[in-house]
C-alpha positions in Angstrom: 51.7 -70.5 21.7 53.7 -68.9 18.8 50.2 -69.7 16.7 48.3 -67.3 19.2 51.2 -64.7 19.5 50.8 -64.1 15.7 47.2 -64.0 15.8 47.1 -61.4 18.3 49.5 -59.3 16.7 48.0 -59.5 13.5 44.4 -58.2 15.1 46.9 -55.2 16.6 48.0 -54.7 13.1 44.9 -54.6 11.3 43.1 -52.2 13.7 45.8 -50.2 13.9 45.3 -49.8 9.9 41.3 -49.1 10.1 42.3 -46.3 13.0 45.1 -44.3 10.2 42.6 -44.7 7.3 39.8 -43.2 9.9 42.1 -40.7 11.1 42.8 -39.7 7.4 39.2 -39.3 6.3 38.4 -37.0 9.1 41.6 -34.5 7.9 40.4 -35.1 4.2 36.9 -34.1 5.2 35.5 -31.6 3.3 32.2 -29.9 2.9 30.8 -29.7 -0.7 30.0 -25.8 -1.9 29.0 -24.4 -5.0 31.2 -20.6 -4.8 30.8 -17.9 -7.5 33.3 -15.3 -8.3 32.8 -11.7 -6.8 32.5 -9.3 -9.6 32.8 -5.3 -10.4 29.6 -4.6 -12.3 26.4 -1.9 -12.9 23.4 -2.2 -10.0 20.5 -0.3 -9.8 20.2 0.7 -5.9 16.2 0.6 -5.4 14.4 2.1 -2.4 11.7 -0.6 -1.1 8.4 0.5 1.2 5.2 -0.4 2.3 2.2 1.7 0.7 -1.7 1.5 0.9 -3.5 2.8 -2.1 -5.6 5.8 -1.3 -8.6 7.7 -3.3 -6.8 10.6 -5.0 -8.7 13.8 -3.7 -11.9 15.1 -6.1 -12.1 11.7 -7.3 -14.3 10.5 -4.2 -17.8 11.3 -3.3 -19.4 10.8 0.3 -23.1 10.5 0.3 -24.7 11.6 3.1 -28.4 11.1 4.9 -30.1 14.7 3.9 -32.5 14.5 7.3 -33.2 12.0 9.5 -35.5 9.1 7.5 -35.6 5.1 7.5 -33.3 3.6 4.5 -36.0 1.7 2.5 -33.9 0.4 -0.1 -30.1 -0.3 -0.9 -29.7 -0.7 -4.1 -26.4 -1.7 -4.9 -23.7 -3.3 -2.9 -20.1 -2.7 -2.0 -17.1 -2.9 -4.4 -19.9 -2.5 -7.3 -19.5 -0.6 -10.3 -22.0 2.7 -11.1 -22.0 5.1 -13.1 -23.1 8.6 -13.0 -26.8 9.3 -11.7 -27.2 5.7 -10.6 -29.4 5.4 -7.9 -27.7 4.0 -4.8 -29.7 4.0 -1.3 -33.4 4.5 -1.2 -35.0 6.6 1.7 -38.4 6.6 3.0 -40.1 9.5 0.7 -42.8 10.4 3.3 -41.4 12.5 5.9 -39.6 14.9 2.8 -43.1 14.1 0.9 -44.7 15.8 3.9 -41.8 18.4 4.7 -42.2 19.7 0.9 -45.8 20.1 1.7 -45.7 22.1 4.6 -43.3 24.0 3.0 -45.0 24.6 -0.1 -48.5 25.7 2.2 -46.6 27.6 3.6 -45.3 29.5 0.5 -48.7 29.7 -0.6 -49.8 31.8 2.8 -46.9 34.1 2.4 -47.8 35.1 -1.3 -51.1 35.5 -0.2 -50.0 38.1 2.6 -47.7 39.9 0.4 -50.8 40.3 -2.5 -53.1 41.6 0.5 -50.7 44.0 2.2 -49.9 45.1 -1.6 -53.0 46.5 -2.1 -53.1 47.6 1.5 -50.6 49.9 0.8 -51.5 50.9 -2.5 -54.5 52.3 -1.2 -53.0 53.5 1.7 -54.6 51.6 4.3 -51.6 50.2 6.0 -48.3 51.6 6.6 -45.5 50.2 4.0 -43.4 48.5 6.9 -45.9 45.7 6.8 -45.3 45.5 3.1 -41.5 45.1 4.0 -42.4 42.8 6.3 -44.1 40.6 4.0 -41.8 40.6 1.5 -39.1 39.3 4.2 -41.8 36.3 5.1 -41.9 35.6 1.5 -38.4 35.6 0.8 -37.9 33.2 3.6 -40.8 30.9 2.5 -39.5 30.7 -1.1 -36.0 29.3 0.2 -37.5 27.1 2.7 -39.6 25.9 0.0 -36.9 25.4 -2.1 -34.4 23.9 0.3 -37.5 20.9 1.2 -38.0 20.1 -2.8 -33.9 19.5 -3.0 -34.3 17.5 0.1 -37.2 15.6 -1.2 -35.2 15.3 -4.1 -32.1 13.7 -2.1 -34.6 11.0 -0.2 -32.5 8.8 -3.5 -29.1 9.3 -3.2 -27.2 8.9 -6.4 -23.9 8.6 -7.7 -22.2 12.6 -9.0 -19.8 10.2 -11.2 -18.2 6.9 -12.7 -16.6 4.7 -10.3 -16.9 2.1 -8.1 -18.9 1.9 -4.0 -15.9 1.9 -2.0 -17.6 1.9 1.5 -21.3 1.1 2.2 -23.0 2.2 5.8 -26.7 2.2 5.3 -28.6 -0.7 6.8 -31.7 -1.6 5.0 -34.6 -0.7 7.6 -33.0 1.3 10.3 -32.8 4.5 11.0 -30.6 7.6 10.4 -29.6 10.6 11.0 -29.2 14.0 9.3 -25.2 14.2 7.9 -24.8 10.1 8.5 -22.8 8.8 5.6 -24.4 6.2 3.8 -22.6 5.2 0.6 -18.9 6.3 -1.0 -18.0 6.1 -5.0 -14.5 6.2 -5.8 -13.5 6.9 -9.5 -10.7 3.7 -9.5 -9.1 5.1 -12.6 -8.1 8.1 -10.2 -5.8 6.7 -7.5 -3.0 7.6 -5.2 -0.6 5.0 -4.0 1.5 6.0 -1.2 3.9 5.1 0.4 6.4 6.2 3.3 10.0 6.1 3.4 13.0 7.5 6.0 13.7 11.3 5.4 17.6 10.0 4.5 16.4 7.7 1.4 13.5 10.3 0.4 16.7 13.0 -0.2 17.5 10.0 -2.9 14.2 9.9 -4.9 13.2 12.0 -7.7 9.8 12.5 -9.6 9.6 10.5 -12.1 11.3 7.4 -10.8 10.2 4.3 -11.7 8.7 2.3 -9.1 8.2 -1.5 -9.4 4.6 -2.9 -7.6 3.5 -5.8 -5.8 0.8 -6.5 -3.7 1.2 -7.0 0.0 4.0 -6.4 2.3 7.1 -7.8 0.3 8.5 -7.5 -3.2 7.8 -11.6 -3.5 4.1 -10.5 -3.6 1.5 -10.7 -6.8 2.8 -8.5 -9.6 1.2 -5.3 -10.2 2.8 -3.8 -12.8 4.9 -0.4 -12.4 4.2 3.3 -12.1 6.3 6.2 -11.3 6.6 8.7 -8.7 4.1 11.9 -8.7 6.2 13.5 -5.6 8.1 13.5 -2.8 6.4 15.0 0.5 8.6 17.8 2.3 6.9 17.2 5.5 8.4 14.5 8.2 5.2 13.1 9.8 5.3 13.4 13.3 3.9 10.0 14.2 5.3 7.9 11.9 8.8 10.3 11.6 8.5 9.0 7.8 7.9 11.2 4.8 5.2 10.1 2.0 5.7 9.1 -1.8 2.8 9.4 -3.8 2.9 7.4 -6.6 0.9 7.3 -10.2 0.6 4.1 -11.8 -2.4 4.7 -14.8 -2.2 1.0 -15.7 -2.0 -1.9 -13.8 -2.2 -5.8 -14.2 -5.3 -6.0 -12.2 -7.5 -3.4 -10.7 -6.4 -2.1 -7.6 -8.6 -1.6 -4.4 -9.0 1.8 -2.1 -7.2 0.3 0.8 -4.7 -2.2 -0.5 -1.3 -2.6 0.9 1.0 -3.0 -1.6 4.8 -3.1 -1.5 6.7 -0.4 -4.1 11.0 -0.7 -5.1 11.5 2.7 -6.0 14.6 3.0 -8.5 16.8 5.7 -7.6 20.3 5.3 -9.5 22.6 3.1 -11.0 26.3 3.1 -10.2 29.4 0.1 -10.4 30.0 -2.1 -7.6 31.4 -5.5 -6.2 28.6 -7.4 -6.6 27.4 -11.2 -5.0 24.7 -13.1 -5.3 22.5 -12.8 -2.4 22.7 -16.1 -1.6 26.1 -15.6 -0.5 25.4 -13.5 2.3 25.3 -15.0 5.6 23.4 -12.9 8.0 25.3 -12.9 11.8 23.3 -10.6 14.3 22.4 -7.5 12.7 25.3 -7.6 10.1 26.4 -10.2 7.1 29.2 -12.5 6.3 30.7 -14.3 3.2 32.9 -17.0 3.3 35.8 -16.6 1.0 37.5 -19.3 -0.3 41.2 -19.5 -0.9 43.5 -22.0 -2.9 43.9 -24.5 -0.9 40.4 -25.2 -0.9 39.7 -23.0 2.8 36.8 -21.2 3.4 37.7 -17.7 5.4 34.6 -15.9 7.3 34.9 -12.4 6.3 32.7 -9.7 7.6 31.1 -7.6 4.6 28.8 -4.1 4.6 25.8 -4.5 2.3 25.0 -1.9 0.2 22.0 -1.6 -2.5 20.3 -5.2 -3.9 17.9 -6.0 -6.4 16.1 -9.4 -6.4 19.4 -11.5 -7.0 22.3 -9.0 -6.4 23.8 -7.5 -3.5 26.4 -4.8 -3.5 29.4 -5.2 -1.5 30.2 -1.7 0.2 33.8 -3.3 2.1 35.0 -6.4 2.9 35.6 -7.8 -0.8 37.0 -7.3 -3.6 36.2 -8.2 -7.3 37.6 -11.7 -7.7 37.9 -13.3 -4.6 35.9 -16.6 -5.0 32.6 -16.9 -2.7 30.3 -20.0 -1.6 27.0 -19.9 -2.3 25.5 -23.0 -2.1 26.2 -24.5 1.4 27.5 -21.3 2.7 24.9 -21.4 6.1 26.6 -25.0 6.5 30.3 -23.8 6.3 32.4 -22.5 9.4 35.3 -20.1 9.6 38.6 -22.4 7.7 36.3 -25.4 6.5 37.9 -27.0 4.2 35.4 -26.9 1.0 35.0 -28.8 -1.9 33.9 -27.3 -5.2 30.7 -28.6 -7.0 29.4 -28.0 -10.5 
């Protein structure tokens, strides 16, 4: 009986131990953190927005159908390169083969009336209104007959400079009408890119500014290079309630395309701040939080206001000051007085 007493309290004993040791572990918890050190330095605040590149006026031409004729031939395609003079869309010649003719007959007639009534009047046959008169019809025959040879002339429409076929309507075969656009070169070494921005930061931006590219809707898109801007629009657009930047960029590190979206950071100033790494920010509803951690190893949720940022910075407006320590690592797994253990 004493043998089993023992035993018994022994087994009490022992899980007694395993319950304090797990009781200990959970106070001793921590949750592993890499934290960085808030710091009072230089940031350049930088004005992002969405552009699409645009053909900068005088530097575009849209070709048009001179009369209504069947496209015979296409003779380039679109996004190719031409060059001045190049012959681009191919109408059927015989309708302005045929309006030339007509035209020119009819030339011919009119000459011949003027001549007779001439010598009409010269000899004072007719009355000189009829001379008058067939001076008018000649006149008008001379421009008609002109206007049909520039037609006939048009039946190929060619490019009026350098560039590239932005936009390409005609069908090969069907039919069109007088004033259809066809084809459109765009000289791509003349471009506009703009963008739009709020009225409050476009107060902020200057000509001249540089402005970072990338293509598509982010800064994480495809480099493009930089350019800088041309102006700033004083107009709020009415739709949009935004106001345009048009930017210049003469090189970039790939052609760019009439059309493209492409994402601009527009630098507009550079001024000292408190400064985290972006990481650090924790974003809760429409606002962001850092956690903060003290001393004794506890990690305090602080509400911050988020000024300007570039690709690894953020500027800290309130809510910190330079050289409170800051998770970064493991910050979206860390609640309000964690307790936090400090990684290399």
């Amino acid at each position: 009986m004493k043998k089993l007493v023992v035993a018994l309290a022994f087994i009490s004993a022992l899980g007694a131990c395993r319950k304090d040791k797990d009781d200990e572990a959970k106070v001793d918890a921590r949750i592993p953190v890499k934290v960085t050190i808030a710091q009072m330095q230089s940031i350049s605040e930088t004005i992002g927005g969405i552009g699409t590149v645009t053909a900068r006026p005088g530097f575009v031409a849209s070709l048009t159908a001179p009369a209504q004729a069947r496209v015979l031939r296409i003779a380039v395609s679109q996004g190719q390169p031409v060059v001045r003079g190049q012959a681009l869309v191919l109408l059927d010649p015989l309708p302005f083969q045929t309006a030339s003719q007509g035209a020119q007959a009819s030339l011919n007639a009119a000459q011949r009336a003027y001549d007779r009534a001439q010598r009409l009047v010269a000899a004072g046959i007719a009355p000189r209104k009829d001379l008058e008169q067939a001076a008018t019809d000649l006149a008008l025959a001379r421009g008609a007959a002109s206007t049909a040879q520039r037609t006939q002339a048009l039946s190929t429409l060619r490019s009026p400079l350098d560039g590239s076929v932005t936009r390409l309507n005609a069908i090969l075969g069907s039919f069109v009408d007088a004033n259809q656009q066809l084809v459109e070169v765009t000289d791509t070494r003349a471009l506009d890119l703009i963008l739009t921005t709020t009225p409050a930061n476009a107060a902020k931006i200057h000509n001249g500014a540089l402005v970072r590219l990338a293509a598509g809707q982010s800064a994480s898109g495809e480099a493009l290079g930089s350019g800088s801007v041309a102006s700033v629009s004083a107009l709020v657009d009415s739709a949009s309630r935004g106001v345009a930047i048009k930017v210049r960029a003469p090189s970039t590190l790939r052609p760019l395309r009439v059309g493209e979206t492409f994402f601009g950071e527009i630098a507009v100033g550079t001024h000292a701040a408190v400064t985290v790494p972006v990481e650090a920010l924790v974003p809760e509803g429409d606002q962001f939080k850092v956690f903060v951690v003290d001393a004794s190893g506890i990690a305090h949720a602080r509400p911050v206001t988020v000024g300007a940022r570039t690709g690894a910075l953020a500027e800290i407006k309130s809510g910190l000051s330079a050289g409170e320590k800051v998770v970064t690592y493991g910050a979206y797994g860390v609640e309000d007085s964690a307790k936090v253990i400090v990684g290399k």
